[in-house]
Backbone as JSON Lines, residues from 0, in Angstrom:
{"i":0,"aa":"X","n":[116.67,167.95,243.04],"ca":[116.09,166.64,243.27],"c":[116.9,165.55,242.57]}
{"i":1,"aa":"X","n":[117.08,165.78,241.31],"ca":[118.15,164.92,240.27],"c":[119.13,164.86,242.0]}
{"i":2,"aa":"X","n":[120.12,165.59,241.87],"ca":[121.46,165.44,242.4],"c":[121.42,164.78,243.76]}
{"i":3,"aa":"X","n":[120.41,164.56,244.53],"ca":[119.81,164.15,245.93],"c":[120.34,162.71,245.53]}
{"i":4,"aa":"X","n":[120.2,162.05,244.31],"ca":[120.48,160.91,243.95],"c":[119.91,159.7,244.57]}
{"i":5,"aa":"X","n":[118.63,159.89,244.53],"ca":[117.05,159.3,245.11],"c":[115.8,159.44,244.51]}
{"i":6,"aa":"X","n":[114.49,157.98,244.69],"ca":[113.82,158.13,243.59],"c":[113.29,157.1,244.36]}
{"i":7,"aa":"X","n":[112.28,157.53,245.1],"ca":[111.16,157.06,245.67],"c":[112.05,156.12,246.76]}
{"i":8,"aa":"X","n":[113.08,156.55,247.86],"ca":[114.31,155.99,248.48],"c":[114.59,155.14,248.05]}
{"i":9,"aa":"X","n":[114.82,155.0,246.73],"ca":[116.02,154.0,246.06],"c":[116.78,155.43,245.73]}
{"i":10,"aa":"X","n":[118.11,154.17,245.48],"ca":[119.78,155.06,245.11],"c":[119.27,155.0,243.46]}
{"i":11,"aa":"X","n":[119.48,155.76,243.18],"ca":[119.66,156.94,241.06],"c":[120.95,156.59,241.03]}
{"i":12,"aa":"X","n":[121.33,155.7,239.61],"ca":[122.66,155.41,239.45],"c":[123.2,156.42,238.78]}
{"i":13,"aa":"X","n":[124.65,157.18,238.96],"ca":[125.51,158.28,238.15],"c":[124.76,158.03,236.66]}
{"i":14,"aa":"X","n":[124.11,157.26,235.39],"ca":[123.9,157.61,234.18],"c":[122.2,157.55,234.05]}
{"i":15,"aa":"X","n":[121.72,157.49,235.28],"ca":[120.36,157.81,235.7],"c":[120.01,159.22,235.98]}
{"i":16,"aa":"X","n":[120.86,160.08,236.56],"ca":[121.19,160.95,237.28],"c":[121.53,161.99,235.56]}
{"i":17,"aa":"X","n":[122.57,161.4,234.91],"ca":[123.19,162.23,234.18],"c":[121.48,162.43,232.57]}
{"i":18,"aa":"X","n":[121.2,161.33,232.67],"ca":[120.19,161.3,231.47],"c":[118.77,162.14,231.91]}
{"i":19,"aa":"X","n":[118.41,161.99,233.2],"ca":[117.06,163.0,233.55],"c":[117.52,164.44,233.79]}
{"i":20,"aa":"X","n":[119.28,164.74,233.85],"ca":[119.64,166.19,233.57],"c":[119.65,166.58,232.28]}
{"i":21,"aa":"X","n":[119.66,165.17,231.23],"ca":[119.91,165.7,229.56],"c":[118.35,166.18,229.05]}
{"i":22,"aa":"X","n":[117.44,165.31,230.07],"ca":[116.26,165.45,229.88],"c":[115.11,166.86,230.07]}
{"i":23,"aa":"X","n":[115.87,167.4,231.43],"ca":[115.81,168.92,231.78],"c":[116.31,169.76,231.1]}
{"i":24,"aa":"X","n":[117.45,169.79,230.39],"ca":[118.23,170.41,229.53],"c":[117.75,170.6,228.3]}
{"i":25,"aa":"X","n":[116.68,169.45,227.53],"ca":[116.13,169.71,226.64],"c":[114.22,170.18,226.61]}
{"i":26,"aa":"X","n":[114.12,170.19,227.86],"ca":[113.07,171.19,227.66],"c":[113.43,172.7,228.11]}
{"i":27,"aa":"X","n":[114.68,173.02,228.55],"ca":[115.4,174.58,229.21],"c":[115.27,174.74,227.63]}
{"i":28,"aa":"X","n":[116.31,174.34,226.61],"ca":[116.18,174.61,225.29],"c":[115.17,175.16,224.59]}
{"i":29,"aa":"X","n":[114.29,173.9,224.37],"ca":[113.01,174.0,223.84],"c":[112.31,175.77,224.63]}
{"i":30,"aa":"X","n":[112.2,175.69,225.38],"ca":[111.17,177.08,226.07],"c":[112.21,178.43,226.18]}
{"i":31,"aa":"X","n":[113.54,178.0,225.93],"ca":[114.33,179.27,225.84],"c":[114.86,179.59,224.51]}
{"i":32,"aa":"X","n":[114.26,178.53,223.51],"ca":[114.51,178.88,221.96],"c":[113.69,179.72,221.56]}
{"i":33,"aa":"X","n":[113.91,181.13,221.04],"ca":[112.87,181.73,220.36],"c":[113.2,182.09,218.85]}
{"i":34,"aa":"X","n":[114.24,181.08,218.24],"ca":[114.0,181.25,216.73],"c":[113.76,179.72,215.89]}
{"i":35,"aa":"X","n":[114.09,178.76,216.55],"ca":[113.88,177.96,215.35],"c":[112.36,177.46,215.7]}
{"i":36,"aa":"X","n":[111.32,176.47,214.75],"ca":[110.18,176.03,214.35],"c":[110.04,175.53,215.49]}
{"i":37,"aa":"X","n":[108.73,175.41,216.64],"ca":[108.8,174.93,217.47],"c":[108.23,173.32,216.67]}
{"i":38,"aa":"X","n":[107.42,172.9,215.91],"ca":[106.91,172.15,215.39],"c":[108.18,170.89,215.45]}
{"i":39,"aa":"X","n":[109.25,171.76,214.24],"ca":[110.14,171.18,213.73],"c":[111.26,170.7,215.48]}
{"i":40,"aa":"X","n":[111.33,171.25,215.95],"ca":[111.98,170.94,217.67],"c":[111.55,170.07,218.11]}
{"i":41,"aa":"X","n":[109.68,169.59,218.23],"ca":[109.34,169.13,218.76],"c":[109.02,167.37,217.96]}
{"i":42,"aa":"X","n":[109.22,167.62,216.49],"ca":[109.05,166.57,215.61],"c":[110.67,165.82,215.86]}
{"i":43,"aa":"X","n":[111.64,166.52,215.75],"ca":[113.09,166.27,215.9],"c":[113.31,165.52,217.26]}
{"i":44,"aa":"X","n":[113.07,166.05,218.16],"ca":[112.68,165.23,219.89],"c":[112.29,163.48,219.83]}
{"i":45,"aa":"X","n":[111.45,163.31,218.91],"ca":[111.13,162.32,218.39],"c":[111.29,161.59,217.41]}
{"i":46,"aa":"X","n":[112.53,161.97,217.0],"ca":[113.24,161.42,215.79],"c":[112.66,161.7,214.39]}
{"i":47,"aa":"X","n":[111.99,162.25,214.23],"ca":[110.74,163.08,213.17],"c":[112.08,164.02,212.57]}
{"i":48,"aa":"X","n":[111.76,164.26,211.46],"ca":[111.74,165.61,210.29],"c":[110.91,166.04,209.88]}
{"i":49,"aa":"X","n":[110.73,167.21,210.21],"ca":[110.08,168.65,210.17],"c":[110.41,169.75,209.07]}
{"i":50,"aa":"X","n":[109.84,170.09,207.8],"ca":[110.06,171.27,207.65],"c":[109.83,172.3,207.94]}
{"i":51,"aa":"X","n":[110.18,173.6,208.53],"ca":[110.08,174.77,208.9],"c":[108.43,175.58,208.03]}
{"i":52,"aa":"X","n":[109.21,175.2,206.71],"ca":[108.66,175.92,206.06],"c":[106.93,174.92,205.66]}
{"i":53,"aa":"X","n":[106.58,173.99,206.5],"ca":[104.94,173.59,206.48],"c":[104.3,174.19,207.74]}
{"i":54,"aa":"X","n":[105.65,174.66,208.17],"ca":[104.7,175.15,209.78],"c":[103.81,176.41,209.59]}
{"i":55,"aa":"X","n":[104.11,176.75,208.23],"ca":[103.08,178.2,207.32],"c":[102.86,179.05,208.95]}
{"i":56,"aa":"X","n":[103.74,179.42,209.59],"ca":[103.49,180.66,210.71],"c":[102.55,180.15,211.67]}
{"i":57,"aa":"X","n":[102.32,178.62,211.91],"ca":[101.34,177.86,212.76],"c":[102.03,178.56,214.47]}
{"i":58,"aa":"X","n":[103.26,178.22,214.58],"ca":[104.16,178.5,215.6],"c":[104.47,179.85,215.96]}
{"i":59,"aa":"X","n":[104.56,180.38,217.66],"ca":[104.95,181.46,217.54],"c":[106.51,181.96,217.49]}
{"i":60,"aa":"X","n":[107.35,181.21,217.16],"ca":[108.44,181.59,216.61],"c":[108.38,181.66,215.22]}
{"i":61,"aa":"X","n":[107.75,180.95,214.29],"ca":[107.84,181.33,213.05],"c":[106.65,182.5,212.58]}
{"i":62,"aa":"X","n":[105.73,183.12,213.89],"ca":[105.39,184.39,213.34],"c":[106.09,185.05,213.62]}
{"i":63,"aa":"X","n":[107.34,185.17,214.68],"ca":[107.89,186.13,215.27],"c":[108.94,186.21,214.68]}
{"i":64,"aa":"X","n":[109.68,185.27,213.71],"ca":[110.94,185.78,212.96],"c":[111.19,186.25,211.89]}
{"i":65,"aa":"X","n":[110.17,187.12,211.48],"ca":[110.35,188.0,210.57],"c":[111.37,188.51,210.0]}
{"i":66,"aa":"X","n":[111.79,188.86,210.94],"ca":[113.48,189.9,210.96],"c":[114.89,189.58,211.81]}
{"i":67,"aa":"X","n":[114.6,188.44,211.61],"ca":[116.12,186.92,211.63],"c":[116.88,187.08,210.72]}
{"i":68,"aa":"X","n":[118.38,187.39,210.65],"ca":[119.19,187.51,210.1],"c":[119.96,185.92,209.74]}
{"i":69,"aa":"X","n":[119.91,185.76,208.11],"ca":[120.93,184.23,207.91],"c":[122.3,184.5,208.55]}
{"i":70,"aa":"X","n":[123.13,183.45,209.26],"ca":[124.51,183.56,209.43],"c":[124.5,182.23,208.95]}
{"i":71,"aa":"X","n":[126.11,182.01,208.15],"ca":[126.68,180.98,207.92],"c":[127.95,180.36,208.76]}
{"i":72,"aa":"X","n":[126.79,178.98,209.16],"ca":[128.37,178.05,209.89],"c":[128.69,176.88,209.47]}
{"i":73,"aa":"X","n":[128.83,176.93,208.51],"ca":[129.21,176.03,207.64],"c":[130.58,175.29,208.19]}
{"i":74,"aa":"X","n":[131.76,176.23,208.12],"ca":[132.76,175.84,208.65],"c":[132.56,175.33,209.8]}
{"i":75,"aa":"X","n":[132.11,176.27,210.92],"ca":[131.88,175.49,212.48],"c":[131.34,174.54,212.31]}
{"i":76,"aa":"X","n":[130.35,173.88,211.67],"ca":[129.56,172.79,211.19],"c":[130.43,171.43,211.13]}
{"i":77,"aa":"X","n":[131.07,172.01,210.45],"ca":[132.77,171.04,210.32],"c":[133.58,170.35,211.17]}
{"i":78,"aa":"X","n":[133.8,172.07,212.12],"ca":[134.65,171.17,213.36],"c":[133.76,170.36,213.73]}
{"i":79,"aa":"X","n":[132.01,170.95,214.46],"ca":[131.61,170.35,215.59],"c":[131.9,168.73,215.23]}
{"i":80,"aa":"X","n":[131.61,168.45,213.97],"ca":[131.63,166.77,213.48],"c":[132.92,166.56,213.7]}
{"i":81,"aa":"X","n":[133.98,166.82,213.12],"ca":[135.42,166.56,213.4],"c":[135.56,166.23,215.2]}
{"i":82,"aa":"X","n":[134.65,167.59,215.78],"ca":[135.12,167.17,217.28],"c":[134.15,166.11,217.97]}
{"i":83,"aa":"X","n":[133.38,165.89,217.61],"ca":[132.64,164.97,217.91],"c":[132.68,163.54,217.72]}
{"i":84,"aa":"X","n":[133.26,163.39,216.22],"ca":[134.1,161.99,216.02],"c":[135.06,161.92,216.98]}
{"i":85,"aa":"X","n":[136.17,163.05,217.5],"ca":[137.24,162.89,218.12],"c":[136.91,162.21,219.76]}
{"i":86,"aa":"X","n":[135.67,163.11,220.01],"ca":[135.11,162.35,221.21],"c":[134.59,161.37,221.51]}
{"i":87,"aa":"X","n":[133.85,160.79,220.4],"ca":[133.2,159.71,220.78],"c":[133.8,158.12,220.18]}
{"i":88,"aa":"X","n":[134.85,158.62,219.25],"ca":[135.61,157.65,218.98],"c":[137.35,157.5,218.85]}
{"i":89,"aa":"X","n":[137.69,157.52,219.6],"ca":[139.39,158.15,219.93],"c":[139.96,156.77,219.14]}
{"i":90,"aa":"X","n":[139.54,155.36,219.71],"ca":[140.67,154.66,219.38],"c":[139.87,153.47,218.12]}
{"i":91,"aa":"X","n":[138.74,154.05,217.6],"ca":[138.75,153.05,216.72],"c":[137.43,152.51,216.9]}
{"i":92,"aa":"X","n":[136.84,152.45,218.82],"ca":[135.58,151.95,219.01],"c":[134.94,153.32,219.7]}
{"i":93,"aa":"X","n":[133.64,152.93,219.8],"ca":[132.63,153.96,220.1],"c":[132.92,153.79,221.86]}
{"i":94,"aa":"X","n":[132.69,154.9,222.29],"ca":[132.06,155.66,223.57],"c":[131.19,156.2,223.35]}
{"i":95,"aa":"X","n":[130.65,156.47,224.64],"ca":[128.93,156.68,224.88],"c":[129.13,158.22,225.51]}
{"i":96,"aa":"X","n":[128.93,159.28,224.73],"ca":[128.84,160.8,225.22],"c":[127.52,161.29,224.83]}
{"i":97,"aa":"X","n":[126.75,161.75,225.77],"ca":[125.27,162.74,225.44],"c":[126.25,164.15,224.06]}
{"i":98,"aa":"X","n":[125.06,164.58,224.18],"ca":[125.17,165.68,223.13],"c":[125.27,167.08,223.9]}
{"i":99,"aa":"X","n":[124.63,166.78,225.23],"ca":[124.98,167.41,226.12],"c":[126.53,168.08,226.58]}
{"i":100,"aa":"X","n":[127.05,166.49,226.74],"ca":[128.64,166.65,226.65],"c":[129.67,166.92,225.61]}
{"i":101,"aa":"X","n":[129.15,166.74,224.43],"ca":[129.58,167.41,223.2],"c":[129.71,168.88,223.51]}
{"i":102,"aa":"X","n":[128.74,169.31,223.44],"ca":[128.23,171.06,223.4],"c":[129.01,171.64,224.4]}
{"i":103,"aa":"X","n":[129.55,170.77,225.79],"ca":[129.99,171.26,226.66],"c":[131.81,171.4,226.47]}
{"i":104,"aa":"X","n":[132.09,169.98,225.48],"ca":[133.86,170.4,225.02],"c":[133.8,171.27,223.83]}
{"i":105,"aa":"X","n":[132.5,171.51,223.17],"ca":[132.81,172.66,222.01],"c":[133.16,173.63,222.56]}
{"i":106,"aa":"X","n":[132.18,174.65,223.72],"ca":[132.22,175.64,224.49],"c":[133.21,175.85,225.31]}
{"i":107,"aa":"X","n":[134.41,174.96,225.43],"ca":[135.03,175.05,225.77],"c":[135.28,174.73,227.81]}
{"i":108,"aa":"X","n":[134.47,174.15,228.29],"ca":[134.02,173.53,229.37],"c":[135.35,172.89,230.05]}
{"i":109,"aa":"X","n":[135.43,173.03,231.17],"ca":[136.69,172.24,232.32],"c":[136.3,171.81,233.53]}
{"i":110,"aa":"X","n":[134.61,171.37,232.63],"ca":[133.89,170.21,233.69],"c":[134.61,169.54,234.28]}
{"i":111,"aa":"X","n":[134.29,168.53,235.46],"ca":[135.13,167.39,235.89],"c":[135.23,166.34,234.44]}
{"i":112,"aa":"X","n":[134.21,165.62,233.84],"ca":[134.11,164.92,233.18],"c":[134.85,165.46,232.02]}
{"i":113,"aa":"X","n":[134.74,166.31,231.51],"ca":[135.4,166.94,230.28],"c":[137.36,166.4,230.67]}
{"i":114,"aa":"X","n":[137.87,167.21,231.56],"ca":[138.69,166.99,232.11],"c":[139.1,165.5,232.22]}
{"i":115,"aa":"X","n":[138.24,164.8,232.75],"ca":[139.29,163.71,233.18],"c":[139.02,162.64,232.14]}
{"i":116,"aa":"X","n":[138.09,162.95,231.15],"ca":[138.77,162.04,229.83],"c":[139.82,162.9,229.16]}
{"i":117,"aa":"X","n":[140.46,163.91,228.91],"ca":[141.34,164.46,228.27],"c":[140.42,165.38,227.43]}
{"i":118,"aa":"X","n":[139.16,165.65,226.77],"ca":[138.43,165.92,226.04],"c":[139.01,167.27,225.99]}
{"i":119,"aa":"X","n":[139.17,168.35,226.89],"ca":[139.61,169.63,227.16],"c":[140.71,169.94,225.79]}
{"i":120,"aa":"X","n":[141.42,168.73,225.54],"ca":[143.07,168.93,224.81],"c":[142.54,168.47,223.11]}
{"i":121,"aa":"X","n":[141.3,167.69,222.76],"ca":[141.23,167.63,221.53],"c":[141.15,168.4,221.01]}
{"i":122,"aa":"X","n":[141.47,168.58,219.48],"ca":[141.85,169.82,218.48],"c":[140.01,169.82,218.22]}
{"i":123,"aa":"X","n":[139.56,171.08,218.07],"ca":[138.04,171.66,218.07],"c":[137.78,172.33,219.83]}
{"i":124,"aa":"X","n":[138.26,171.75,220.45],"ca":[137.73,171.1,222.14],"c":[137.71,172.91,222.34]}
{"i":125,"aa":"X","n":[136.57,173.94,222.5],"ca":[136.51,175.63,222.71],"c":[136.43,176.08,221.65]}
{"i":126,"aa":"X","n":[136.64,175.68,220.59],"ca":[136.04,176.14,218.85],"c":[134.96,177.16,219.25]}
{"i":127,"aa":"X","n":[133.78,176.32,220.46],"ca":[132.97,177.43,220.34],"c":[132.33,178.38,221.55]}
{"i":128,"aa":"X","n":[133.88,178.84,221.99],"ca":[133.59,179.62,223.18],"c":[133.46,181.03,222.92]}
{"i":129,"aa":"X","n":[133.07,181.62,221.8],"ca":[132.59,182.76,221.86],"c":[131.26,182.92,221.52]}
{"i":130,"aa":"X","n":[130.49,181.79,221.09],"ca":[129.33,181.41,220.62],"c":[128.25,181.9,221.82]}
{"i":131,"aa":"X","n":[127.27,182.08,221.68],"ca":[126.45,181.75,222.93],"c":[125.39,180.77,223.04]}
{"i":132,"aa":"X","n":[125.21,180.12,224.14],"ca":[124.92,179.0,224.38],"c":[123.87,178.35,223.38]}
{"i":133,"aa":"X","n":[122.58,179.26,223.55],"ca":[121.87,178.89,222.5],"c":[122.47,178.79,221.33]}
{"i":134,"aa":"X","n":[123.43,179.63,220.65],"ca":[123.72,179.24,219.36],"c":[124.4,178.37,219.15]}
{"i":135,"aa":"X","n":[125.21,177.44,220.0],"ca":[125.36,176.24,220.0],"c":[124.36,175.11,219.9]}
{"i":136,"aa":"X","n":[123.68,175.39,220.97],"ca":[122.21,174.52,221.01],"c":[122.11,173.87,219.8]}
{"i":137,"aa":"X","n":[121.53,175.54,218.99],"ca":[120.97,175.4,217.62],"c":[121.86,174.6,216.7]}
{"i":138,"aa":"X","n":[122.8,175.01,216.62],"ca":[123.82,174.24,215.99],"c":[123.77,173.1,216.18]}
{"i":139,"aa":"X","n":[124.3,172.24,216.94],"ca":[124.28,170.93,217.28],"c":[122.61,170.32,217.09]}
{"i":140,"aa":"X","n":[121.73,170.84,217.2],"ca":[120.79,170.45,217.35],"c":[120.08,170.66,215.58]}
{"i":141,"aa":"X","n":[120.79,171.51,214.9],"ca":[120.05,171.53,213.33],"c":[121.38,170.3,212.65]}
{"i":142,"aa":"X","n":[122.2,169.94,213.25],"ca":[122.97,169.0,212.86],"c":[122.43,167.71,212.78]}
{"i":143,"aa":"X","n":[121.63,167.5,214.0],"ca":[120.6,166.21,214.5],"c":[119.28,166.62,213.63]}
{"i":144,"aa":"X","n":[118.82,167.5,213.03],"ca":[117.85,167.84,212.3],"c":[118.31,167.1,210.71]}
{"i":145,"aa":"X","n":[119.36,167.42,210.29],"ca":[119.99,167.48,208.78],"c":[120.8,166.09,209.18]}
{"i":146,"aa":"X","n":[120.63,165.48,210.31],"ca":[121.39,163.67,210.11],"c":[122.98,163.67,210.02]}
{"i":147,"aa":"X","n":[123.5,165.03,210.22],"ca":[124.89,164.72,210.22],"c":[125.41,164.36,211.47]}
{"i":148,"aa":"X","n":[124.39,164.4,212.83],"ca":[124.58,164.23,214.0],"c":[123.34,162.71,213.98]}
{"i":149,"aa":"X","n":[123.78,162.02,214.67],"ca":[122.19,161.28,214.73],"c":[122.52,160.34,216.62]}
{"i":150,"aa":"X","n":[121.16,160.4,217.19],"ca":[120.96,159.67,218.66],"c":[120.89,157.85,218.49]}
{"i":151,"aa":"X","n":[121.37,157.48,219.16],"ca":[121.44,156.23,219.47],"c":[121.01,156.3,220.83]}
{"i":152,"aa":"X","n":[119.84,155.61,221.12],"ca":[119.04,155.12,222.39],"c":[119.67,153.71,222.83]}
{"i":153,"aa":"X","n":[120.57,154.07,224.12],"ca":[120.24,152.59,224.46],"c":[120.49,152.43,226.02]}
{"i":154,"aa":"X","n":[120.13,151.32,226.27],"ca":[119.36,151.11,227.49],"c":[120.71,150.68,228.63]}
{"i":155,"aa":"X","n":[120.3,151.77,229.52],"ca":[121.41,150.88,230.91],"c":[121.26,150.3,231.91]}
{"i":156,"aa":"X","n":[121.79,150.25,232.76],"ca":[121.84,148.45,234.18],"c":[120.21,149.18,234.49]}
{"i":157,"aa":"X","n":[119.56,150.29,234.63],"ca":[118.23,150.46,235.24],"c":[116.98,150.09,234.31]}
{"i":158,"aa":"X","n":[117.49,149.98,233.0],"ca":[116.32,149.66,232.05],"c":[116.11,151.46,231.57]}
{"i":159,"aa":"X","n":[116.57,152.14,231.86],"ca":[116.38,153.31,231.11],"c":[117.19,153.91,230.16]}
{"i":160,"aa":"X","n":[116.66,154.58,229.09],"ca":[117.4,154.73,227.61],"c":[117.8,155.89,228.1]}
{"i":161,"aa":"X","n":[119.14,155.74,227.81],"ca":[120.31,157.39,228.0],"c":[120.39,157.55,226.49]}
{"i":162,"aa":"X","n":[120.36,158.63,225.87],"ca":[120.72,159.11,224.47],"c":[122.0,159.64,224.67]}
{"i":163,"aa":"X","n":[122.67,158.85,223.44],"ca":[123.91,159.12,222.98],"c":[123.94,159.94,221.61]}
{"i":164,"aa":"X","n":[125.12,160.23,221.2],"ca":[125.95,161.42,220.05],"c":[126.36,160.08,219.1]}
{"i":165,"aa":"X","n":[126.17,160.12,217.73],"ca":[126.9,159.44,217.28],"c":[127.13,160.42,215.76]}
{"i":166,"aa":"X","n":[127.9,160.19,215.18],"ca":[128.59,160.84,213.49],"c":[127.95,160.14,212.65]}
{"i":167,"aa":"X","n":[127.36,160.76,211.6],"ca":[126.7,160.1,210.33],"c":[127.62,159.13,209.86]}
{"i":168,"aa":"X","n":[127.28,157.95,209.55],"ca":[128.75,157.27,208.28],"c":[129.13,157.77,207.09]}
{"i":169,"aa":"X","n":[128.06,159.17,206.71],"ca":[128.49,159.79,205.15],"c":[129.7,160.62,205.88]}
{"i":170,"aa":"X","n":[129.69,161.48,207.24],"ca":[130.44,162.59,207.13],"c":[131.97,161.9,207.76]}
Protein backbone atom coordinates (compact mmCIF):
# COMPACT_ATOMS: atom_id res chain seq x y z
CA UNK A 1 0.00 0.00 0.00
CA UNK A 2 3.05 2.38 1.12
CA UNK A 3 4.68 1.77 -2.45
CA UNK A 4 1.19 2.27 -4.54
CA UNK A 5 2.28 5.86 -3.62
CA UNK A 6 -1.44 6.95 -2.80
CA UNK A 7 -3.46 8.11 0.16
CA UNK A 8 -6.95 8.57 -0.15
CA UNK A 9 -6.08 9.38 -4.34
CA UNK A 10 -3.69 11.89 -3.53
CA UNK A 11 0.10 11.33 -4.77
CA UNK A 12 2.52 10.19 -1.20
CA UNK A 13 5.61 12.22 -1.74
CA UNK A 14 9.14 9.87 -1.99
CA UNK A 15 9.88 11.10 2.10
CA UNK A 16 6.17 10.35 2.87
CA UNK A 17 6.51 7.05 1.44
CA UNK A 18 10.06 6.52 2.97
CA UNK A 19 8.93 7.67 6.79
CA UNK A 20 5.51 5.38 7.04
CA UNK A 21 8.14 2.45 5.89
CA UNK A 22 10.47 3.67 8.97
CA UNK A 23 7.26 3.57 10.74
CA UNK A 24 6.43 -0.21 9.79
CA UNK A 25 9.90 -1.08 10.42
CA UNK A 26 9.64 -0.05 13.90
CA UNK A 27 6.81 -1.93 14.95
CA UNK A 28 8.44 -5.34 12.71
CA UNK A 29 11.23 -4.60 15.48
CA UNK A 30 9.32 -4.01 18.39
CA UNK A 31 7.10 -7.57 17.92
CA UNK A 32 10.18 -9.43 16.55
CA UNK A 33 12.39 -8.33 19.59
CA UNK A 34 12.39 -10.98 22.11
CA UNK A 35 15.22 -9.77 24.40
CA UNK A 36 15.34 -6.31 25.26
CA UNK A 37 12.53 -4.54 27.97
CA UNK A 38 9.50 -4.12 26.09
CA UNK A 39 8.62 -1.18 28.57
CA UNK A 40 12.02 0.32 28.01
CA UNK A 41 11.34 0.01 23.72
CA UNK A 42 8.27 1.38 24.13
CA UNK A 43 9.33 4.42 26.61
CA UNK A 44 12.44 4.99 24.06
CA UNK A 45 9.75 5.28 20.92
CA UNK A 46 8.81 8.26 22.72
CA UNK A 47 11.81 9.79 23.56
CA UNK A 48 11.47 8.42 27.29
CA UNK A 49 14.29 6.53 29.34
CA UNK A 50 13.49 3.44 30.69
CA UNK A 51 15.29 1.32 33.03
CA UNK A 52 15.21 -2.33 32.36
CA UNK A 53 15.79 -3.07 35.60
CA UNK A 54 12.11 -1.16 37.12
CA UNK A 55 10.37 -3.30 34.72
CA UNK A 56 10.89 -5.98 37.96
CA UNK A 57 9.79 -8.96 35.21
CA UNK A 58 6.44 -6.76 34.45
CA UNK A 59 7.31 -7.66 30.60
CA UNK A 60 7.39 -10.85 28.87
CA UNK A 61 10.79 -10.53 27.68
CA UNK A 62 12.19 -9.69 30.90
CA UNK A 63 10.53 -12.94 32.36
CA UNK A 64 11.82 -14.79 29.54
CA UNK A 65 15.52 -13.79 29.67
CA UNK A 66 16.72 -15.58 32.19
CA UNK A 67 19.39 -17.27 30.30
CA UNK A 68 20.70 -14.25 27.95
CA UNK A 69 24.15 -14.32 27.52
CA UNK A 70 26.23 -10.56 27.99
CA UNK A 71 28.23 -9.89 24.66
CA UNK A 72 30.40 -6.92 24.41
CA UNK A 73 30.22 -4.26 21.54
CA UNK A 74 31.81 -1.81 22.70
CA UNK A 75 34.14 -1.52 19.84
CA UNK A 76 31.26 -1.93 17.17
CA UNK A 77 29.61 0.76 19.26
CA UNK A 78 32.43 2.89 17.98
CA UNK A 79 32.33 2.38 14.45
CA UNK A 80 28.48 2.54 14.25
CA UNK A 81 29.05 6.43 15.60
CA UNK A 82 32.18 6.95 13.50
CA UNK A 83 29.91 5.64 10.56
CA UNK A 84 27.16 7.48 11.22
CA UNK A 85 28.90 10.86 11.64
CA UNK A 86 30.48 9.86 8.23
CA UNK A 87 26.95 9.67 6.86
CA UNK A 88 25.18 12.18 8.02
CA UNK A 89 27.80 14.71 7.92
CA UNK A 90 30.46 14.36 5.06
CA UNK A 91 31.23 17.98 4.42
CA UNK A 92 30.85 19.88 7.53
CA UNK A 93 26.81 20.30 7.33
CA UNK A 94 24.12 17.90 8.31
CA UNK A 95 22.04 15.56 5.97
CA UNK A 96 18.93 14.07 6.77
CA UNK A 97 19.36 9.97 6.96
CA UNK A 98 16.63 7.74 9.00
CA UNK A 99 18.30 5.26 11.25
CA UNK A 100 16.80 3.01 9.09
CA UNK A 101 19.39 3.96 6.51
CA UNK A 102 22.17 3.90 8.88
CA UNK A 103 21.56 0.18 9.85
CA UNK A 104 21.26 -0.46 6.21
CA UNK A 105 25.19 1.00 5.26
CA UNK A 106 26.35 -0.77 8.55
CA UNK A 107 25.01 -4.18 7.17
CA UNK A 108 26.51 -3.61 4.47
CA UNK A 109 23.46 -2.84 1.94
CA UNK A 110 23.83 -1.89 -2.12
CA UNK A 111 20.44 -0.36 -1.86
CA UNK A 112 19.78 2.11 -4.65
CA UNK A 113 20.02 4.93 -2.11
CA UNK A 114 23.00 3.58 -0.26
CA UNK A 115 24.71 3.46 -3.62
CA UNK A 116 24.07 6.54 -5.16
CA UNK A 117 25.19 8.72 -2.30
CA UNK A 118 28.56 6.84 -2.23
CA UNK A 119 27.63 5.57 1.39
CA UNK A 120 28.61 1.83 0.19
CA UNK A 121 32.61 3.21 0.08
CA UNK A 122 32.68 4.93 3.67
CA UNK A 123 35.22 3.37 6.04
CA UNK A 124 32.62 1.33 8.72
CA UNK A 125 30.05 1.13 5.51
CA UNK A 126 29.49 -3.51 6.19
CA UNK A 127 31.30 -3.36 9.67
CA UNK A 128 28.18 -5.15 10.32
CA UNK A 129 27.51 -7.74 7.87
CA UNK A 130 27.93 -10.67 9.84
CA UNK A 131 25.71 -9.38 12.56
CA UNK A 132 22.13 -10.36 12.33
CA UNK A 133 19.63 -8.05 11.72
CA UNK A 134 18.13 -7.85 14.98
CA UNK A 135 21.43 -7.49 16.54
CA UNK A 136 21.93 -4.53 14.78
CA UNK A 137 18.51 -3.27 15.56
CA UNK A 138 19.49 -3.63 19.13
CA UNK A 139 22.52 -1.97 18.73
CA UNK A 140 21.64 1.08 17.08
CA UNK A 141 18.66 1.25 18.94
CA UNK A 142 20.43 0.86 22.76
CA UNK A 143 22.66 3.65 21.24
CA UNK A 144 19.36 5.91 20.95
CA UNK A 145 18.57 4.48 24.47
CA UNK A 146 22.19 5.63 26.10
CA UNK A 147 21.98 9.24 23.83
CA UNK A 148 24.97 8.48 21.87
CA UNK A 149 22.56 8.26 18.90
CA UNK A 150 19.71 10.83 19.36
CA UNK A 151 16.29 11.61 16.67
CA UNK A 152 15.66 14.87 15.39
CA UNK A 153 11.92 15.26 14.24
CA UNK A 154 11.35 17.46 11.60
CA UNK A 155 8.72 18.31 9.49
CA UNK A 156 8.50 18.09 5.50
CA UNK A 157 6.66 19.92 2.33
CA UNK A 158 3.45 17.47 3.71
CA UNK A 159 3.49 18.67 7.32
CA UNK A 160 4.67 15.26 8.42
CA UNK A 161 7.65 14.57 10.85
CA UNK A 162 10.27 12.13 9.17
CA UNK A 163 12.82 11.10 12.00
CA UNK A 164 16.25 11.62 11.41
CA UNK A 165 19.92 10.05 12.89
CA UNK A 166 21.88 12.56 14.42
CA UNK A 167 25.57 11.99 16.70
CA UNK A 168 25.62 13.13 20.29
CA UNK A 169 27.96 16.43 20.51
CA UNK A 170 29.87 14.51 23.48
CA UNK A 171 30.86 11.56 21.05
Amino acid sequence: MIESGEKDGQKISYEDQQRQKDEVQEVVRYCQNITDCRRTMVMGYFGEQFSPHLCKNFCDNCVNNSGAEMEDFTEVAGEVIKLVKNIIKPNGRYENYTINHCMEVFRGSQNKTVREKGHASLQGAGAGKDMERDQVERLFNHLINKEALVHESIPNKSGWHTTYVRVCIFY
